[in-house]
KETORKE-486337 format. One record per residue (C-alpha): x, y, z; residue in three letters. Coordinates in steps of 0.25 Angstrom, whole numbers, padded with zeros to 4 digits, always signed. Example, Ala and Ser with C-alpha at 12.3 -4.5 7.8 and 13.67 -1.06 7.14 Angstrom:
<nodes>
+0049-0018+0031ALA
+0055-0004+0029SER
</nodes>
This chain:
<nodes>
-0097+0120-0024UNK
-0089+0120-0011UNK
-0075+0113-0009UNK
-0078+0103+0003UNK
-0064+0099+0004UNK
-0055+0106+0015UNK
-0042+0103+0005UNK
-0032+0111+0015UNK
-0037+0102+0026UNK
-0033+0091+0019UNK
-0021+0097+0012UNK
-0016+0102+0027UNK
-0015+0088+0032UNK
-0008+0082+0020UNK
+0002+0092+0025UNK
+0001+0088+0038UNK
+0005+0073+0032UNK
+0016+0079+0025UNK
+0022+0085+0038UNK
+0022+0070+0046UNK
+0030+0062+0032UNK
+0042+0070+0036UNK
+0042+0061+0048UNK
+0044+0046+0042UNK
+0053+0055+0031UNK
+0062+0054+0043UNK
+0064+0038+0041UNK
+0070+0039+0028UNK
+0079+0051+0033UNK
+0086+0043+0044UNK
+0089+0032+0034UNK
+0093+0040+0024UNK
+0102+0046+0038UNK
+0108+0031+0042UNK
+0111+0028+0027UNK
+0119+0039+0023UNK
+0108+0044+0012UNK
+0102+0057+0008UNK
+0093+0062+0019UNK
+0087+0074+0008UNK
+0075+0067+0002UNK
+0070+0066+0016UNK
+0073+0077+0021UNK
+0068+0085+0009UNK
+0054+0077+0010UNK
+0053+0079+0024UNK
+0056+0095+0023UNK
+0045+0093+0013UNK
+0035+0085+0020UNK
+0037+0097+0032UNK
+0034+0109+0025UNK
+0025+0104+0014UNK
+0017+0097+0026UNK
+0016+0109+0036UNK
+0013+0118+0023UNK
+0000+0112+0020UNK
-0001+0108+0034UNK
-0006+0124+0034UNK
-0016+0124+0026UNK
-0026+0119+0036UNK
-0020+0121+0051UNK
-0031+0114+0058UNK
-0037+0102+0049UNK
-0049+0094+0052UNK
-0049+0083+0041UNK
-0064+0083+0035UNK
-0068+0071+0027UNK
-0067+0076+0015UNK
-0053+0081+0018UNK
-0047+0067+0022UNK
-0051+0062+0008UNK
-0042+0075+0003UNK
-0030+0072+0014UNK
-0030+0058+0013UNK
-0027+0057-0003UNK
-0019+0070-0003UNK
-0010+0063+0007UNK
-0007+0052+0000UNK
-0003+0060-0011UNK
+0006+0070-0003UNK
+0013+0061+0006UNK
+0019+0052-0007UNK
+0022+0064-0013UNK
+0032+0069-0001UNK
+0037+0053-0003UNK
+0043+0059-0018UNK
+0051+0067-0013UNK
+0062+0058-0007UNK
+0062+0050-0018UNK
+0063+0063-0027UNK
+0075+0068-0018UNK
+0082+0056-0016UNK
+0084+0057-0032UNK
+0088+0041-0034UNK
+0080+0032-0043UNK
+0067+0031-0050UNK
+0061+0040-0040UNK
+0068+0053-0040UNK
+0057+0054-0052UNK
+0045+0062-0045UNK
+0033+0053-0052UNK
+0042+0039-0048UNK
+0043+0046-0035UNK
+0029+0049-0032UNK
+0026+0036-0036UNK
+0035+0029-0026UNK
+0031+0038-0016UNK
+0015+0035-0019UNK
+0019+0020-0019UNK
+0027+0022-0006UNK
+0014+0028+0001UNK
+0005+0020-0004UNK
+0012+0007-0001UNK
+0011+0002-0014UNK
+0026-0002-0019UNK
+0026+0001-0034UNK
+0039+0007-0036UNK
+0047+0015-0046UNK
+0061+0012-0042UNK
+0069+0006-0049UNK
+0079+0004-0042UNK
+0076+0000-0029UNK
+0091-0001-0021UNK
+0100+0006-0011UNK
+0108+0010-0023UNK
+0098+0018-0030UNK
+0091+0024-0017UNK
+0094+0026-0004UNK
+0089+0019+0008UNK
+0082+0031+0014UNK
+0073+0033+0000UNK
+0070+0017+0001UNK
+0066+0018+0015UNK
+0055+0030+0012UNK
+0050+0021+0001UNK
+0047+0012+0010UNK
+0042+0021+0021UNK
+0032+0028+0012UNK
+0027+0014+0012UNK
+0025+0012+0026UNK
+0018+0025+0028UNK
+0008+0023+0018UNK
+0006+0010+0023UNK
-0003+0011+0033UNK
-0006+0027+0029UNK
-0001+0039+0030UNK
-0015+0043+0034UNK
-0015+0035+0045UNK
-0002+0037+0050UNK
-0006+0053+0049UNK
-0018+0050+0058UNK
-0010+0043+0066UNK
+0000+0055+0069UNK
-0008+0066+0068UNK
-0019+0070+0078UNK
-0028+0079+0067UNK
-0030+0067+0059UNK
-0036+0059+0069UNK
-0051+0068+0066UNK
-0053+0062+0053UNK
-0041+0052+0053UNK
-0050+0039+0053UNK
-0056+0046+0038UNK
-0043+0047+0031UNK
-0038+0035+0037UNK
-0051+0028+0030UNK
-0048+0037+0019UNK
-0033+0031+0017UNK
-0036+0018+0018UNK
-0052+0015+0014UNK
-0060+0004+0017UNK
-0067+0002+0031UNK
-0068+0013+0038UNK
-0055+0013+0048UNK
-0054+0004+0060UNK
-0054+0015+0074UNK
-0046+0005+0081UNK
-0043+0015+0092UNK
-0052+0026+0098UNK
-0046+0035+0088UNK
-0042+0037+0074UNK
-0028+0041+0078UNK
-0024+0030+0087UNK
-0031+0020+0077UNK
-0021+0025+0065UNK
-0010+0024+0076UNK
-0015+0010+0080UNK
-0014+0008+0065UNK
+0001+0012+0063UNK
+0006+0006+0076UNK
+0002-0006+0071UNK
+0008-0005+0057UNK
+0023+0001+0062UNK
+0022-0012+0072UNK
+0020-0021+0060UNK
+0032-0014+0051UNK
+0040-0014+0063UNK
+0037-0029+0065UNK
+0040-0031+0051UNK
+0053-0023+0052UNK
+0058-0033+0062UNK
+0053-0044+0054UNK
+0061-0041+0042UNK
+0072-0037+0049UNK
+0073-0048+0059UNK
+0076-0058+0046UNK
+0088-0050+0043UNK
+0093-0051+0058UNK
+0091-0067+0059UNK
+0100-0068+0045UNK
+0086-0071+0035UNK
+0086-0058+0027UNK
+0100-0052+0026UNK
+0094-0041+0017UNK
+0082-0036+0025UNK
+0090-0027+0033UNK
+0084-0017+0041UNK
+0083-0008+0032UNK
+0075-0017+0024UNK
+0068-0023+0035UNK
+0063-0008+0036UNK
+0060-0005+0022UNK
+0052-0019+0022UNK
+0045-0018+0035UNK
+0040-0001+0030UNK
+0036-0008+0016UNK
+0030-0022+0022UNK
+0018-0017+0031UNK
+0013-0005+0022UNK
+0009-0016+0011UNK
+0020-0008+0002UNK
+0030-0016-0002UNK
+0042-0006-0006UNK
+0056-0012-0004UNK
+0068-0007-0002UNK
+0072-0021-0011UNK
+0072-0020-0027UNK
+0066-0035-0026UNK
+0056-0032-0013UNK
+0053-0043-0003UNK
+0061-0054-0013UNK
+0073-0048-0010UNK
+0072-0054+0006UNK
+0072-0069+0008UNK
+0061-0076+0011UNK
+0058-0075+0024UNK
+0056-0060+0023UNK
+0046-0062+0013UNK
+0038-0070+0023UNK
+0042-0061+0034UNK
+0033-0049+0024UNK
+0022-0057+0023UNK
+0016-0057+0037UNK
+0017-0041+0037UNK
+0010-0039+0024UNK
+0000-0048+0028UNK
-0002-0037+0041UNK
+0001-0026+0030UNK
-0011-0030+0023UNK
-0021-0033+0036UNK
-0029-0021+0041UNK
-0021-0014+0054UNK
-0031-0011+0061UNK
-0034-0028+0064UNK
-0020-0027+0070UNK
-0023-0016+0078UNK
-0034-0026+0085UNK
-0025-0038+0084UNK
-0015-0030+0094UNK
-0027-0025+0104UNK
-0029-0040+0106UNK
-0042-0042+0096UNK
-0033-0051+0084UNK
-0049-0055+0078UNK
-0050-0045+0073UNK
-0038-0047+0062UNK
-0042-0063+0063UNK
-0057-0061+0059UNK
-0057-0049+0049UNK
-0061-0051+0038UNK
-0055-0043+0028UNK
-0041-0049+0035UNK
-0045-0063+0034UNK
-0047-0059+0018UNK
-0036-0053+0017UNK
-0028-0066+0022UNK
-0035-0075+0012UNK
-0034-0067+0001UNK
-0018-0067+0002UNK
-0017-0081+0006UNK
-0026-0085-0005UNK
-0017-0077-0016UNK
-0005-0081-0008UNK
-0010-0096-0010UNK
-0011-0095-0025UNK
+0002-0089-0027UNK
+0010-0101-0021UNK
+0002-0110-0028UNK
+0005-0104-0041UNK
+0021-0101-0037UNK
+0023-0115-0032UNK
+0017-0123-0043UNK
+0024-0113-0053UNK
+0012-0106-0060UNK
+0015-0093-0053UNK
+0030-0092-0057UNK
+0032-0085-0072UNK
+0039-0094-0083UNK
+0050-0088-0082UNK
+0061-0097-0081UNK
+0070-0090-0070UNK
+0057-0091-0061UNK
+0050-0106-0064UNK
+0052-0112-0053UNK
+0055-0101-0042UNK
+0044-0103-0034UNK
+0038-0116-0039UNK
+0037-0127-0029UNK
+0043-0119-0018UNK
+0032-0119-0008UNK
+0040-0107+0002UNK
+0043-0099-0011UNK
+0029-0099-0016UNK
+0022-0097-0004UNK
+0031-0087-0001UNK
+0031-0078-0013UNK
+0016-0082-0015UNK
+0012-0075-0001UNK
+0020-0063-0001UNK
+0016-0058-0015UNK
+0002-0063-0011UNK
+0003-0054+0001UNK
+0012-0042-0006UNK
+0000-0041-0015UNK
-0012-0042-0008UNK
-0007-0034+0002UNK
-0001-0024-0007UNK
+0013-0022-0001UNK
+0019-0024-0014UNK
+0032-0035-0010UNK
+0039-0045-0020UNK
+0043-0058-0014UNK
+0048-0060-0029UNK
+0047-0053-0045UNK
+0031-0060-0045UNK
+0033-0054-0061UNK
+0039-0068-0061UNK
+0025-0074-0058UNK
+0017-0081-0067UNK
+0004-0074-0072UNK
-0007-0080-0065UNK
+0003-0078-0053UNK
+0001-0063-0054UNK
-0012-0064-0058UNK
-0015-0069-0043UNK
-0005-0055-0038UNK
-0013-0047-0047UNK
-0027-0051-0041UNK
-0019-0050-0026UNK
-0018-0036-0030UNK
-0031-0032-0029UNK
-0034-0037-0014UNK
-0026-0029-0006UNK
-0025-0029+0010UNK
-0033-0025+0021UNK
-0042-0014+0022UNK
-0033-0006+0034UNK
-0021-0012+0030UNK
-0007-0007+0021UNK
-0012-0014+0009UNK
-0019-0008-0004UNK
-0026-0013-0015UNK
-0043-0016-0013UNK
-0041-0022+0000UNK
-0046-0037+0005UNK
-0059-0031+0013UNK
-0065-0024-0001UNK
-0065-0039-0007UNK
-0070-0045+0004UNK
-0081-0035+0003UNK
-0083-0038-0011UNK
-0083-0053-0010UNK
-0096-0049+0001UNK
-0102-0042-0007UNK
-0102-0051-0020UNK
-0106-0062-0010UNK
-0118-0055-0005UNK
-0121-0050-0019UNK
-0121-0067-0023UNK
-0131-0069-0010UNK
-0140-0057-0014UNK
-0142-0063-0027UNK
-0149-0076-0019UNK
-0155-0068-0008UNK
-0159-0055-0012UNK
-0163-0048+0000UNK
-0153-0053+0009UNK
-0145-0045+0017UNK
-0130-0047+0016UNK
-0120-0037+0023UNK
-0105-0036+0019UNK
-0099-0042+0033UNK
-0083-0042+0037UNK
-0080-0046+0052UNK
-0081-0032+0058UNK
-0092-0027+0051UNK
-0104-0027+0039UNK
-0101-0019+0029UNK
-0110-0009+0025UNK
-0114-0005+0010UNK
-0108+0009+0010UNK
-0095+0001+0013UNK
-0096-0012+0005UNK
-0098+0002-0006UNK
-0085+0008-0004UNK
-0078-0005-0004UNK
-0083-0010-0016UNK
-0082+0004-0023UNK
-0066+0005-0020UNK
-0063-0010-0025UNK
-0071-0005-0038UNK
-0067+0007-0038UNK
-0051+0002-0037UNK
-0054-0009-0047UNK
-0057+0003-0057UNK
-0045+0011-0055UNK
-0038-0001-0053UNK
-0042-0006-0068UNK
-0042+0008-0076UNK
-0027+0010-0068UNK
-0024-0001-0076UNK
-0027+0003-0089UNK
-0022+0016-0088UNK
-0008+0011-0084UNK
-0006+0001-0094UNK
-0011+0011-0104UNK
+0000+0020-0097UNK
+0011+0010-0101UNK
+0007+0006-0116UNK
+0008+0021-0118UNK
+0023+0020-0111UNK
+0026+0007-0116UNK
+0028+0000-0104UNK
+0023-0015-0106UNK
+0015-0021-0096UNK
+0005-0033-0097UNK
-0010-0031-0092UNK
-0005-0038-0078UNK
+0005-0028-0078UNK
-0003-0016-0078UNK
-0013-0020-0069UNK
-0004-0024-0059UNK
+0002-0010-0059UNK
-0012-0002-0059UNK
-0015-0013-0047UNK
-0002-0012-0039UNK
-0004+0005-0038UNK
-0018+0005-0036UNK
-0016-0007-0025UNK
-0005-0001-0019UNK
+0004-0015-0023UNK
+0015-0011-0029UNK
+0019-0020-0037UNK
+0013-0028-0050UNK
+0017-0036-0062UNK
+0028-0033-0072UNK
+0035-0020-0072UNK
+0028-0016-0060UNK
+0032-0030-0055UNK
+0038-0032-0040UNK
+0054-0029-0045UNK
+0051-0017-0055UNK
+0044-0007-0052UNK
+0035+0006-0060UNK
+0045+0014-0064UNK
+0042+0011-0079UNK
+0030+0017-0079UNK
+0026+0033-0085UNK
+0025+0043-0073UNK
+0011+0044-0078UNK
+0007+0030-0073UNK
+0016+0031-0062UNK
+0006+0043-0058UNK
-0004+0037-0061UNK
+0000+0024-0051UNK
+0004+0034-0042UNK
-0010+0040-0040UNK
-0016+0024-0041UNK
-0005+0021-0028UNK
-0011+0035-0022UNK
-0025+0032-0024UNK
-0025+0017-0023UNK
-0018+0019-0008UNK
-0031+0028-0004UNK
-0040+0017-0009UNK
-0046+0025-0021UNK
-0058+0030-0016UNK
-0049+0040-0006UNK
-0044+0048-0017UNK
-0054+0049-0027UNK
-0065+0053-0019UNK
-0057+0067-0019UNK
-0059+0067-0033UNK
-0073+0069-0033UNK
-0079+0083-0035UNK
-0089+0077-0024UNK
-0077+0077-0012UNK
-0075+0094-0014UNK
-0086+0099-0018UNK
-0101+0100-0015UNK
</nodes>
């Protein structure tokens, strides 16, 4: 049998990726500059990112990226460039994270914007300002994807840029929005640098009128890096509650566009806003987070969702701002995946986080920052069950899978319906493996518990129930199941199907 993959193709442009992350490596060194810290980690990682980049740069001088190679270059990717985000961490030395597994599982976290943390500490005290910062920003490169952002700057990407672009993010095929690959991707990033900027100015336009005294501007960057990439990190041990109100609603909007496909703002701005207006996944999308929001306030206010614990009865009951604040940002922060806390929600009653947990499994737009299943694949799956019902009555009809662009056909309605099976499975073994991980260690955690946390890695959330709760984090945990969440962040980013089918004997051989 012959080898069909061309690995040093595929290895040379990982390389290649290394080369450009000495270049936002820079923004965490100026910081680090301004405030008197230690410019080493950066340096070090950025020497790293040069030589270790233009070595396997080398290893194929002229790539042409087959098929089978972007599977290859997209995964490895994902793995190398959380890697090189250890290594500050590692040389910085401070905290929880100068261990290498805490450390690559901050990193992966980081990259894939899902916001589970092992810091336990999260201060100024304990780290500097310039190793916070590049938390974040690992964040808001992964956001919208590295991938994308490398087809973006780089000219030989731009043959076979639109298959490891579909290949980072699956779902439909990719949206051309311009006559070619390389300006769509640039289309795509202009558009979400415009949106942190605006939500830079946002955040730090409260602080200027005398609202929000602690949303400096350092803050306001951290936020604004954290906010549109659906990631949720914090430079605040108590997230988004550390901020008054009106920060918290001044989030919401931008998580709302976090969790929206990009590619509808793109024809937004070139004058055509029906296309957002009339899509159908969007449309989906908004219901499905009003809807959830709706039933959290009606359970904060009446004082069903609040725990009885007695420092908490009567927080948010009958306060109709309180509870319809707090019930449509978590709504939000969970739908969308960005993984913010407007308050400990491990003060919430059971059925309360019930309606959290089920949030979890319906994720953004397809296109968009989010993670989790995405809104399109249950709307597909709510066709299908529909046309399925109407088969039963009229056997020979005819019923396509319709959204507003296009009909569906049964290859794709497949693939869609094969993920969401497919994540449902990992999803529940995860589970089991975890808590069975944790009885062995003595850690203990309720069934809500555990499923929360094989849901918020797989999901890209972040945060769960318990001690993986919004103000702790899971440092707790063996390094074995920190690996193991590890790989579910890597694999659930790439949406599954990306990663394993290199794992088949059917992808390198004959």
């Amino acid at each position: 049998m012959a080898v069909r993959v061309d690995y040093r193709l595929s290895v040379s442009l990982v390389g290649t990726v290394l080369k450009f992350m000495a270049i936002p490596l820079l923004a965490p060194l100026v910081t680090a500059l301004v405030y008197g810290e230690s410019v080493l980690p950066f340096v070090s990682t950025i020497v790293v990112a040069l030589v270790v980049g233009t070595g396997l740069e080398r290893l194929h001088p002229e790539p042409e990226l087959g098929y089978r190679e972007g599977f290859l270059f997209v995964a490895l990717t994902w793995l190398a460039v959380p890697l090189l985000g250890t290594i500050p961490y590692l040389v910085a030395g401070d905290g929880t994270v100068a261990q290498p597994v805490n450390a690559l599982f901050e990193s992966m976290s980081g990259f894939t914007t899902t916001g589970a943390t092992v810091l336990n500490d999260i201060s100024v005290e304990t780290h500097s300002r310039s190793i916070l910062l590049w938390r974040q920003l690992t964040q808001w490169l992964g956001g919208l994807g590295i991938i994308v952002l490398m087809v973006a700057i780089l000219p030989k990407l731009s043959v076979g840029g639109a298959q490891v672009m579909e290949e980072e993010a699956p779902g439909f095929d990719i949206e051309k929005l311009t006559p070619g690959i390389q300006e769509t991707a640039r289309a795509l990033w202009k558009i979400y640098i415009g949106f942190t900027l605006l939500a830079l100015v946002c955040y730090y336009g409260w602080n200027l009128l005398g609202f929000a005294p602690n949303m400096d501007l350092y803050n306001a960057v951290s936020h604004a890096l954290t906010t549109l990439p659906t990631g949720g990190f914090s430079p605040e041990a108590r997230s988004m509650e550390a901020f008054s109100p009106i920060i918290q609603w001044t989030s919401m909007p931008f998580m709302i566009i976090a969790g929206t496909n990009f590619a509808l703002f793109w024809h937004a701005f070139d004058g055509r806003p029906e296309h957002l207006l009339e899509n159908t996944e969007f449309r989906s999308y908004v219901k499905a987070f009003s809807g959830v929001a709706v039933l959290l306030f009606a359970l904060l206010f009446s004082g069903i969702g609040m725990a009885e614990i007695p420092t908490n009865v009567g927080r948010l009951t009958g306060s109709v701002e309180a509870s319809a604040r707090h019930g449509l940002f978590q709504s939000l922060t969970f739908i969308t995946t960005t993984g913010y806390a407007s308050m400990d929600f491990n003060t919430w009653s059971q059925p309360t986080k019930m309606v959290l947990l089920f949030s979890m499994f319906l994720g953004g737009s397809v296109g968009s920052a989010a993670g989790s299943i995405k809104i399109i694949r249950w709307y597909v799956i709510k066709r299908v069950i529909s046309r399925e019902l109407y088969r039963d009555v009229h056997p020979s009809a005819v019923v396509p899978i319709r959204t507003s662009t296009e009909i569906l056909d049964d290859d794709t309605v497949q693939g869609l319906l094969a993920f969401t099976l497919l994540f449902m499975v990992l999803f529940a073994v995860s589970t089991v493996l975890l808590y069975l991980d944790t009885v062995r260690t003595g850690l203990d955690l309720s069934p809500i518990e555990a499923t929360s946390m094989a849901m918020a890695t797989l999901g890209n959330i972040g945060p769960g129930f318990g001690i993986v709760g919004p103000m702790n984090g899971y440092l707790p945990f063996s390094n074995a199941s920190k690996l193991f969440m590890t790989f579910l962040m890597w694999i659930g980013r790439l949406e599954i199907l990306s990663v394993l089918v290199i794992l088949t004997p059917s992808y390198w051989w004959d």
